[in-house]
Each structure stands twice: as structure tokens, then as C-alpha cells.
N, C-alpha and C positions, 0 to 999 in steps of 0.2 A: 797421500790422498789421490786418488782415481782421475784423472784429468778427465775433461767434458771431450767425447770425439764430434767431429764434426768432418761426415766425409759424404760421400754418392749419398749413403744409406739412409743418413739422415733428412735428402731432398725429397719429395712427393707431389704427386701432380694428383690431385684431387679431380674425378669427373663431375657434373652439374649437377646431378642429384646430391652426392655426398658434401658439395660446398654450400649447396642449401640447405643441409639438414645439419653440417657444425656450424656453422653460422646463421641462424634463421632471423636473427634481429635484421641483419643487412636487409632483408628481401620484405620482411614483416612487422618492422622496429618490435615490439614487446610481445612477448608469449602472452600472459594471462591468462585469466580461468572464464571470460569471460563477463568479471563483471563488470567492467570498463569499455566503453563505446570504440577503443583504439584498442582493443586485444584482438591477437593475433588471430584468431576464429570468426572475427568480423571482418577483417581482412582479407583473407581467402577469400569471404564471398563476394567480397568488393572486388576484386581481381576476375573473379567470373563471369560477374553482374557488369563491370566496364566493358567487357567485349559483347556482351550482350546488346547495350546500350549506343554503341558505337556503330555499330547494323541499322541500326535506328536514324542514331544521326545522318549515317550517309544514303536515306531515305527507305530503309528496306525493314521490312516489319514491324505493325504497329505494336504488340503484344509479347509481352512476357511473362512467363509461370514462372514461379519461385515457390519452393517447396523447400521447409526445415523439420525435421522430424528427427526424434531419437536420435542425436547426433548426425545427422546423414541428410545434407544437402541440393539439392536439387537447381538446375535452372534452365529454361528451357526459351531459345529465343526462334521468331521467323523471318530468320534474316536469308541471305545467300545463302548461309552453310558454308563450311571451310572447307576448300577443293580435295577429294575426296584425296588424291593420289598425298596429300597434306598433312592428314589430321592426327598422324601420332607422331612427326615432327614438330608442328607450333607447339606441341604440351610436353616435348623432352628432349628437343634440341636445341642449346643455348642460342639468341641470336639468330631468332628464326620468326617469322609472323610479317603481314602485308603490313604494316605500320611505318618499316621502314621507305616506303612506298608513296613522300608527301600526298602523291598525287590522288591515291586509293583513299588516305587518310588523312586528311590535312589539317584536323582541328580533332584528332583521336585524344581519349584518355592515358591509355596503353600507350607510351611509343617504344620502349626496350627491348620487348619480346620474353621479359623476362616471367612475368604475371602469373599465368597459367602454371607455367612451368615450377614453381615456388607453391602451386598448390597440390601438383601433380605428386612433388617430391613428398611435402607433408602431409599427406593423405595415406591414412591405412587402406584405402579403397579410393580408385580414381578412375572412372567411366567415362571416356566421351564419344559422342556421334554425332555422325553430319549428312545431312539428305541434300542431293540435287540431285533435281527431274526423277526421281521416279528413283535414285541407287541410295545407297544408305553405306558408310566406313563405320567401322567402330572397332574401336581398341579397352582390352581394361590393365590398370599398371596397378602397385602397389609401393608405395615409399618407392615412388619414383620407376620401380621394376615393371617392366612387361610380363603381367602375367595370364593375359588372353590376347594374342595377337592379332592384329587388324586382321579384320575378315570384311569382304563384302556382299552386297545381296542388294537384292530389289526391295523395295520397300514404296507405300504409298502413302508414307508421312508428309505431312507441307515440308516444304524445304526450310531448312533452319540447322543452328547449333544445337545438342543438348548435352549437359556435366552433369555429372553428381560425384560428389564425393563424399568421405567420410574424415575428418582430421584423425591423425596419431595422434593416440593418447598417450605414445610413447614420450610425445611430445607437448602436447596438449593435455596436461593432468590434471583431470579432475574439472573437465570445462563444460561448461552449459551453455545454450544460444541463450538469449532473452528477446524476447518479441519487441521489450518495445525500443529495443534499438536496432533491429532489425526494419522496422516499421519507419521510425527515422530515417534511415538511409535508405528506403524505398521511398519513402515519400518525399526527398532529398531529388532521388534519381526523375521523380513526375513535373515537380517545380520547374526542371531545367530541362526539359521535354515535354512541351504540351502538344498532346494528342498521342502519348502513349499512353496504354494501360497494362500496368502490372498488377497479375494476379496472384495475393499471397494470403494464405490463411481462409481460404475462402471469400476474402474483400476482393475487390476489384480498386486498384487507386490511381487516380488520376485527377491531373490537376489542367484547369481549361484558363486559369490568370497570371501562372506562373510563380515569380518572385513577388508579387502581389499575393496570390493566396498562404505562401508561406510565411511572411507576416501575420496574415488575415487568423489562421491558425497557431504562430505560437507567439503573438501577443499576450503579455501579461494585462490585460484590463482593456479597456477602450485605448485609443488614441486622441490624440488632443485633437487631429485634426484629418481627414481623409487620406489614406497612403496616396504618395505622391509616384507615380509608378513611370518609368523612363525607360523606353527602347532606341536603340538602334544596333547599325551593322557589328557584331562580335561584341554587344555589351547591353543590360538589362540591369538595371537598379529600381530599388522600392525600397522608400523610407520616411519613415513618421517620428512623432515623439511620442513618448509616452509617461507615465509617471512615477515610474522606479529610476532610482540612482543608476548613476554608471553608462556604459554603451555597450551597446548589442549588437554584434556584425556577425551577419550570417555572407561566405563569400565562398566563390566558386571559379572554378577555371578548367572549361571546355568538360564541363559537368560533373568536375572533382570538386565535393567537398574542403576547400583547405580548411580545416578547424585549427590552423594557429595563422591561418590568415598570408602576409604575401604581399610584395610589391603592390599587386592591386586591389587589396584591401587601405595599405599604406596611403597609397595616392586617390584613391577615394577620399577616407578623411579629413585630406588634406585639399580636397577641391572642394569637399560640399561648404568646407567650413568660408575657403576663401571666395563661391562664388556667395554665397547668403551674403558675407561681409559686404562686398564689394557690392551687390542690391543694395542693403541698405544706404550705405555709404558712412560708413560708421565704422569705428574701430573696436569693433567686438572682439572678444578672447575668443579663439580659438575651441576653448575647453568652456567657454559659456555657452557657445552654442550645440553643439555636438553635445551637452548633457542633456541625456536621457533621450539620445537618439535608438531608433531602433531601424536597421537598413540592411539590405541586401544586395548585394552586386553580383554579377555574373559577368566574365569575360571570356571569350575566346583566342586564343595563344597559337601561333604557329611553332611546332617544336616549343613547347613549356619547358621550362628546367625545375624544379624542384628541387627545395635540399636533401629529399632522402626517396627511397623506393616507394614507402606510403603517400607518395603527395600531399601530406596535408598542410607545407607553406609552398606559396611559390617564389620561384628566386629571381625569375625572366626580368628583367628592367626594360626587355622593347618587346613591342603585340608578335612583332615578328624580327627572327634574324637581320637586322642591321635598318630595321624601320625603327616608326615612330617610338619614342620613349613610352613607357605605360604611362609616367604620372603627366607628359602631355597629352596625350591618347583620351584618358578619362576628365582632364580637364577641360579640354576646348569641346568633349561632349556634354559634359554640366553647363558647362559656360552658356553655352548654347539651348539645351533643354531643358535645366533647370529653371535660366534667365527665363524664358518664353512663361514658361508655368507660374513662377510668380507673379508674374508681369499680367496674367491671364487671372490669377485668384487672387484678389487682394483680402478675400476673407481669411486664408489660409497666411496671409502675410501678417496681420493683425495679431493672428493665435501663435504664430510663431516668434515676432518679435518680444512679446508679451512674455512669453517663455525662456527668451536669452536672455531679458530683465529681469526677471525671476533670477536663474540660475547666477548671472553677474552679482547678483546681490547678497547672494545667501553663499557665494567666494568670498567675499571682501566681509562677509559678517566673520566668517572661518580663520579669514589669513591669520591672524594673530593667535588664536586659536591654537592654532596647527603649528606654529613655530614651534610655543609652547608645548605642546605634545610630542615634538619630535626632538626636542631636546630631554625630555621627560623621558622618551623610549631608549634616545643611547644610552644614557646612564642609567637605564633599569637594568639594559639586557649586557652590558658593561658590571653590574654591581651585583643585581638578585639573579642574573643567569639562570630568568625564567626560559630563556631559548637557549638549547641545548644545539648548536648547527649543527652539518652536517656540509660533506667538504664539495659538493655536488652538487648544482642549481638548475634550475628548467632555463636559466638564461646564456648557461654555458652550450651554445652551438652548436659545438665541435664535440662535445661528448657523448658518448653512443649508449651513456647511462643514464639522459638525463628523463628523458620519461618515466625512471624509477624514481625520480625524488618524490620525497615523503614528508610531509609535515603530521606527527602525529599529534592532538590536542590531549590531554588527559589533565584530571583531574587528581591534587596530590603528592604527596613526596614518595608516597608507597607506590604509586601506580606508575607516576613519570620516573621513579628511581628502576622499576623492572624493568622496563620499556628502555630505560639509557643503556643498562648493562650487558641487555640483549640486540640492541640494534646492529643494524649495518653503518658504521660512522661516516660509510663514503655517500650513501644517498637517503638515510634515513633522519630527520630531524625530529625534537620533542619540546614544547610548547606545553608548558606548568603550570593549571588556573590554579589561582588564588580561591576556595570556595565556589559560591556558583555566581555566575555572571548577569547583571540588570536585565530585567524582561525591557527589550528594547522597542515593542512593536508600539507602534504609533508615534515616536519619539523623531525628531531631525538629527540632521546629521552630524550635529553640536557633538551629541553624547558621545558619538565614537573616538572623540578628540578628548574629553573632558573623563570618561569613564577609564581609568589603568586598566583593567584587561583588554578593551576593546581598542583601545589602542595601538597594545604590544602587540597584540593578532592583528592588526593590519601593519602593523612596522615589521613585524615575522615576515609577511605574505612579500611585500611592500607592493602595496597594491592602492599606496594613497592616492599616485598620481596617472595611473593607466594599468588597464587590466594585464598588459602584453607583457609589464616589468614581472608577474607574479614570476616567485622563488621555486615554488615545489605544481609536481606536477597532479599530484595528491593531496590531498587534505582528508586527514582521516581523524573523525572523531572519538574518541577510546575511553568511553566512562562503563563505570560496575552496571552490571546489568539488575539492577533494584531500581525503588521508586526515586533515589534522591538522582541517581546517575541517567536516568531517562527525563531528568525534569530537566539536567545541564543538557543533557542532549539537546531538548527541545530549545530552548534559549540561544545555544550557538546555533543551530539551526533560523531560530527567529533572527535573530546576528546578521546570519549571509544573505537570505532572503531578502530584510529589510533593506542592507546598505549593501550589498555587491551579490546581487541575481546571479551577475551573469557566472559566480565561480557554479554555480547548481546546474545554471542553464547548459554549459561549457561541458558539465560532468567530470568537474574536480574535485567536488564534497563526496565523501563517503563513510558508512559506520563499519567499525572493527567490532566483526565480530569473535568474539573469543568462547571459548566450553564453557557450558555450565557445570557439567558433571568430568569426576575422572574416576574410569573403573580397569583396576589392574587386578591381575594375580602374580603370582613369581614370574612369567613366563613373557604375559604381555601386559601393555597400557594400552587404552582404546581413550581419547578423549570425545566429549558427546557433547551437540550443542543445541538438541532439543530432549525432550524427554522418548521419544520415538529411538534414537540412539543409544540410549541409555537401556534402553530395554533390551533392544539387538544386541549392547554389549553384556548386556549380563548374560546372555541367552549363548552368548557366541564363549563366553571365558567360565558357566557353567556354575560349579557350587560354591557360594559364598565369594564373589570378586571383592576387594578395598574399592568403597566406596566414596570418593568426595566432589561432594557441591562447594565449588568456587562463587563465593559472595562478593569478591571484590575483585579488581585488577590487582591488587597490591598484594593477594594471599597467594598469587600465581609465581613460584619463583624464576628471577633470570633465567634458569636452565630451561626451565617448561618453556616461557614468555620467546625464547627463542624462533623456536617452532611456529606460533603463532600468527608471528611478526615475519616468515620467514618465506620460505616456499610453499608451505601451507597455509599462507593468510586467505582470511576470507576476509570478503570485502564488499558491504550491501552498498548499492550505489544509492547516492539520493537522487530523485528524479522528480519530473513534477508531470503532471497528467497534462495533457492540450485539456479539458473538462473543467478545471481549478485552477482560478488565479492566484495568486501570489495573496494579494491582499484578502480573499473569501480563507484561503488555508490560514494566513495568522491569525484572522479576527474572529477566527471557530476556535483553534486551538489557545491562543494566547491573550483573547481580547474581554473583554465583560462575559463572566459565567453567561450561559445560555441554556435553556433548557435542553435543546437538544446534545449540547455536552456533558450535562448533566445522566441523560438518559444513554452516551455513548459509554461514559466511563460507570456507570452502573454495570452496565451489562457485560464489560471487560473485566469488573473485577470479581462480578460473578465465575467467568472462566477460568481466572486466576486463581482463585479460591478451590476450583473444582481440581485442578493443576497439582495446586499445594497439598492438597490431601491425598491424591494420587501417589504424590511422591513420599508422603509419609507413610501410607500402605504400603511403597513397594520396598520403604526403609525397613518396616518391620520384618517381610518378606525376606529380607538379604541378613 
């Protein structure tokens, strides 16, 4: 046997571009295709759009364009501009950018220098220019390459940055922007900047109340009581209750999105809880009060730490290098501005206390309950091994796969048995209903303890006792594409909605979509997932291709079901409109017939029908 050599030959010094393009999670955590709010094509523009935004904060132009077209992104800010003799080092020279600069920068998004440079490399097409006074730099690179060399010239543009690029698709396969997470994170970037305007899409958006209007906008229903909205120096909170389950933190740092949250989300709800207590003077639970909060915080960080390149938790335990703790920082701010504001509404005290006796009530109705149910779910998923795990959790830390975990839901022994044999066992899990699951809208939160499916899927999740414990980073729902499998669809969906918003809101829910049709000849398979596809493949593979419509998950075999579940998963996000609340969406779809659903689903099956016989034509046809 050939021994392993290990000599010079085998060492390699990898330059910046080429260690950002074999390692792109480091710099981007998850490639994607785009239809998750944390894929790496949303990321790039958040790396552009931060240094945009950061000119801003350090008081230098009000406005920013952002332009997504055709794959090919645009953004254009009027700040300083990056000093000319500069501008194709900060975008390809590691360890390069004024951030490192406290003084330039001292509460920046960016501090690594890395940002740019990670979009620079992943971009099949990467433009930047920079105007001051009257001169204009501009470089263009490719995957990282200089392939028009800085040139300069006069120019009578305002002064400013502008980027555009284009992502590798080398890298980027098969990816789409989607506007309205795009829109999200613009409208994100306004909340936390009042008095800028970003212009995208032809809107203009800006926000003049801040962490206040952001509430104000993606509240589900009214609020029990007027948003309580709190400023001071390096910190902004707004929070109400409202009247879905669970809590809702929207939280930020130095105008980073964290969306898994962070020291100062942690110590947030851990002051608001203890100063209300301590107002009262009363020994309130913790988790009685904080249900069914809805809040926003925003802090400022000198040097932030993060646990990864994307910032989306932060790690900092002090505002700043060897100062105040966060979770004393945000507490003797509540303490203080909270205490005042109650002390000032006593109507708003009233509607609040009334609400922790509420939620204390309907715990102690549960406890017993829930013992029972949780003893019930070991020995289910112990005995009937309706959860198929997987070795890989969103709570493991340290592991640089955990954004890939996967809960897939399906319906079945044929559908969860393809689905088992095909998966990835290190991050993909599978979850087995029993038939289809109670229409749960309008129902307490009794049923989810008392009902065995609804159960097991929140002992899956374990999402009984805080949203932060959930297992998988996905939740994909995977039923046949027919009338009975769109009905389970809608019911788990009524499911999450009802009793845990926030996995929808969070953008953890998703439908797998999988081919209707598969049209092959000797030579190739094309699988098709509209009729549009199907056409193109007959068209493309010519006379007479094998024709098959897949009616079920379960007719799909492990080999095919591979694929699907694989590197070419598609994956329709569930999302909810700012236009539609929560309770108006169940009580249309799931609630007492209505005529107007009467007249929706009329007219969808009219299409459907016209659909169906399209496709029997083009049967006969083939």
C-alpha cells in the first residue's frame, strides 16, 4: 500500500480571494438560492449597504439608491467617498479599510475589513467608484481579478461611494433576489436611522419614529396598549403586548440586524421582566410577563464581537472594551425609563398587569398538562420513532453546519420513508404525521399539549419553553401536491401561526417544493415543476420523451428524492404581508365558510380544471 507523502509540496498559501472562494461560509455563513432571508446573496448586499450606512452615521449623506435587477446589484451612497488613491485596496486587500480607525469609526458596522472584499471575490462582475471634489477612481475586478484597472478622471458626480456587482453563479446556483426581503432589510436599515432615505424599487423609505414605527408596521393585530418607546445615549427600545403567543424581539447592534439575537437582546429580557416585577412589587414569573410581548432594542457597541462574519448574534458582554457590563448598561436604563413611564401611565399599568394575570393563569391551567404531554412525547419518539433525528442541531454553536439543519414534516410511511433514505443524517431530520392534523384556529393552547401530533412537533422543535432552544434552522413542510396534501399543508401552517408566530415571522417555515412531471429519453431527465417546464422539456428532448406525473411524495424514489432534498432543493419561504394579520389570514382560510372564500376557491378551481385538461391534451400529444 502507497504511503500518504507529506512534504513542502503538500503546504499552500492560499491568496484572499482564493480563501474566500473555498471557504465562502466563513465570510457568508450559507450559500442559498436565495429563498431564505440569511442566504448568502442577501448578504453581499448587506456588506455593501453597511458601508453605505456607516457614512451616514458618521453624519455624511442623507440618501441612498439601491438598485436589484436581473441578478446585478447596485448601491449608491453620498457620503465622503473612499480616498481616491484607496479605492481598489479596501475591496482586495485583506486588513485594509478606515474602521480600523476607532476614532473615524467608533460605533461602525464593518469593523474587519473583510466585507467588501468577500463580495468583491464572489462576484462574477464587481464595479466600484468614488468621487471627491470634482475627481472620480474606479476599478472593475472579476472573482476577485482586476480586470479594468483603476483609472482616474474628473468627474461632476456629488461625492459619494458607488458598487455594483453581479454574484457567481459559479457559486451562487440558480439564485433569485426576492424583494420582500430585500425590503426588510432596507426598511431595517430606516428604523435605525431616522432621517435617512433609501431609494429602492422606485419607493422612497424612511422611517421618522424609529424602533417605534417598526413595531407600528409589523405588529400582528392592535396592541393591548400604546408602544412604550424609550431612548437614550447608545440605546432605543419599543415594546407592547400584543395577542399571539410566544415573544417577539426584533434587536440590533450599531444597526446590525442580530436575528438570533445576543447579549443585548438576553439582557433586555431580563430587565424589562425584572423592572415591571419589581413596579409591581409582586412576585411575577418571568415568562408571565414577557408573554406575548412584542419589543425592539437597539444598542450601540464600541468594537462589537460577534460569533461569526454575518453578525447576526452578538457576543460583547461590555457597551464597550473593559466598561459597563451590557446586562448592567440596559438595566439601570429600564430601571430608570421604564420606572418613570409607568409611574406616569397608570392606564397603561392596569392593561398590563391584567395581562400577566391572564398569562399566570392559563401556566398553572397548562402545568399539569404539559408534564403529561412531555412524558407522552418521550415515549412516543422513544417507541413509534415518529422523529427520525439527525446528528446536527441549530443549538450546537460551534458547528459551522448548523444553519443547514432541517426538520422536514411529511405526511406517511411512503413519503417519510423516501425522504429518510435520501437525506443528509448529519443535518437533515424527518417528522411522520399520523394522517392530517386538528384545524386548530381559534382553539387555546390546551390543544397543543392534549392533541399527539401537535405535540410531538413542538417536542421535535423543543420550542415548549423559549423560541431560542428551537432544534433546526428550517422547518420544511413536504406533503403531495394534490387536494388532501395542500389541506395538511394549510393546518400546519394554521399550527405555527396560531401557537408559535414567531418561527414564520423569524423565517424558519418553509414548503418543499418538489416536480410534478419527469420527462426523459435515453439520453436525458429534465424534472419540471410547473407545466411551463414541462413543455420546454418536451420541446428541448423532441419526439416522443417518457412522460411521468408524480402524484405523491411516496411515488418519488430514494434515488430521484435525493436530488430534491439535496443541492437542488427548492424551497418556497412562508412569509406574511405587513397588509395581513395573522388572525384576518386564519379566519379567511380556516375559519366559518365565507362567501368570499367561497367565490376564491371557485374561481381557482376553475384554473385548475383548465390546467388539467391542458395537460391531458398535451398527453395525447406525446
Amino acid at each position: 500500500m502507497a504511503e500518504n507523502q507529506y512534504t513542502e509540496d503538500n503546504i499552500r498559501s492560499l491568496d484572499w480571494k482564493e480563501h474566500i472562494r473555498l471557504r465562502p461560509g466563513m465570510y457568508i455563513g450559507k450559500l442559498g438560492d436565495g429563498s431564505s432571508a440569511d442566504d448568502g446573496i442577501y448578504i453581499l448586499v448587506k456588506e455593501v449597504m453597511d458601508n453605505c450606512i456607516d457614512e451616514f452615521v458618521m453624519g455624511n449623506g442623507k440618501r441612498i439608491d439601491i438598485v436589484v435587477k436581473d441578478g446585478k446589484v447596485t448601491a449608491r451612497d453620498f457620503g465622503r467617498g473612499i480616498p481616491l488613491g484607496k479605492v481598489q485596496e479596501v475591496v482586495s486587500k485583506m486588513n485594509t479599510g478606515a474602521k480600523y480607525d476607532s476614532k473615524a469609526f467608533k460605533k461602525a458596522v464593518g469593523l474587519n475589513g473583510v466585507g467588501t472584499k468577500a463580495v468583491n471575490a464572489l462576484s462574477s462582475h464587481f464595479m466600484i467608484y468614488s468621487v471627491r471634489n470634482g475627481e472620480k477612481a474606479q476599478v472593475s475586478f472579476s472573482q476577485g481579478n482586476v480586470v479594468e484597472e483603476l483609472k482616474r478622471s474628473k468627474s461632476d458626480e456629488p461625492d459619494g461611494t458607488y458598487v455594483e456587482f453581479i454574484p457567481d453563479d459559479t457559486v451562487f446556483k440558480k439564485y433569485a433576489f426576492k424583494t420582500a426581503y430585500l425590503e426588510k432589510m432596507i426598511w431595517n436599515y430606516c428604523y435605525l436611522n431616522r432621517g435617512l432615505t433609501i431609494k429602492f424599487s422606485g419607493k422612497n423609505f424612511l422611517s421618522k419614529n424609529g424602533l417605534k414605527d417598526l413595531l407600528e408596521n409589523n405588529m400582528d393585530g392592535d396592541p393591548l396598549y400604546p408602544i412604550i418607546h424609550l431612548e437614550g445615549e447608545d440605546i432605543e427600545v419599543a415594546f407592547t403586548h400584543g395577542k399571539t403567543y410566544g415573544e417577539d424581539y426584533y434587536s440590533f447592534v450599531n444597526g446590525q440586524h442580530t436575528t438570533q439575537g445576543g447579549t443585548h437582546q438576553s439582557a433586555f429580557r431580563e430587565s424589562v421582566a425584572k423592572v415591571i416585577k419589581d413596579f409591581y412589587g409582586k412576585n411575577y414569573e418571568a415568562s408571565d410577563i414577557r408573554q406575548s410581548i412584542v419589543a425592539a432594542v437597539a444598542v450601540k457597541v464600541i468594537e462589537p464581537v460577534f460569533e461569526s462574519q454575518t453578525k447576526t448574534k452578538l457576543g460583547s458582554l461590555e457597551i464597550e472594551p473593559g466598561g459597563e457590563t451590557m446586562r448592567t448598561f440596559i438595566n439601570n436604563f429600564l430601571k430608570e425609563k421604564l420606572d418613570n413611564f409607568l409611574h406616569r401611565n397608570p392606564e397603561v399599568v392596569d392593561i398590563l398587569e391584567k395581562k400577566i394575570k391572564q398569562s399566570e393563569k392559563e401556566r398553572k391551567e397548562l402545568s399539569g398538562i404539559r408534564k403529561i404531554a412531555r412524558d407522552r412525547a418521550k415515549k412516543a419518539n422513544l417507541h413509534n420513532k415518529k422523529l427520525r433525528d439527525c446528528r446536527v442541531h441549530l443549538t450546537d454553536l460551534k458547528n459551522d453546519r448548523r444553519e443547514e439543519t432541517t426538520l422536514f414534516i411529511t405526511e406517511g410511511d411512503s413519503a417519510s420513508g423516501s425522504i429518510t433514505k435520501s437525506r443528509d443524517v448529519n443535518t437533515q431530520a424527518v417528522f411522520s404525521l399520523k394522517g392530517k392534523p386538528l384545524n386548530s384556529y381559534g382553539l387555546t393552547k390546551k390543544v397543543v399539549y392534549e392533541n399527539e401530533e401537535f405535540n410531538l412537533i413542538q417536542a421535535a422543535l423543543n420550542i415548549e419553553d423559549d423560541m431560542d432552544d428551537l432544534r433546526y434552522n428550517n422547518i420544511v413542510i413536504a406533503t403531495d401536491a394534490d387536494v388532501d396534501g395542500m389541506h395538511i399543508r394549510m393546518l400546519l401552517l394554521t399550527f405555527f401561526l396560531q401557537f408559535f408566530p414567531d418561527l414564520v415571522k423569524r423565517n424558519h417555515v418553509y414548503v418543499l417544493q418538489t416536480p410534478l412531471f419527469r420527462v426523459r429519453n435515453k439520453k436525458k431527465t429534465i424534472y419540471c415543476y410547473s407545466e411551463e417546464e414541462r413543455r420546454s422539456a418536451m420541446a428541448e428532448l423532441g419526439k416522443n420523451p417518457e412522460i411521468t406525473r408524480f402524484k405523491g411524495l411516496g411515488e418519488i424514489s430514494p434515488d430521484e428524492f435525493k436530488h430534491f432534498i439535496g443541492e437542488d432543493i427548492r424551497l418556497e419561504p412562508v412569509m406574511l404581508s405587513k397588509e395581513a394579520s395573522i388572525d384576518s389570514i386564519l379566519s379567511y382560510y380556516m375559519g366559518k365558510n365565507t362567501q368570499q372564500r367561497q367565490e376564491f376557491i371557485i374561481d381557482n378551481l376553475r384554473v385548475e380544471e383548465a390546467v388539467d385538461n391542458d395537460t391531458n391534451e398535451l398527453d395525447k400529444a406525446s
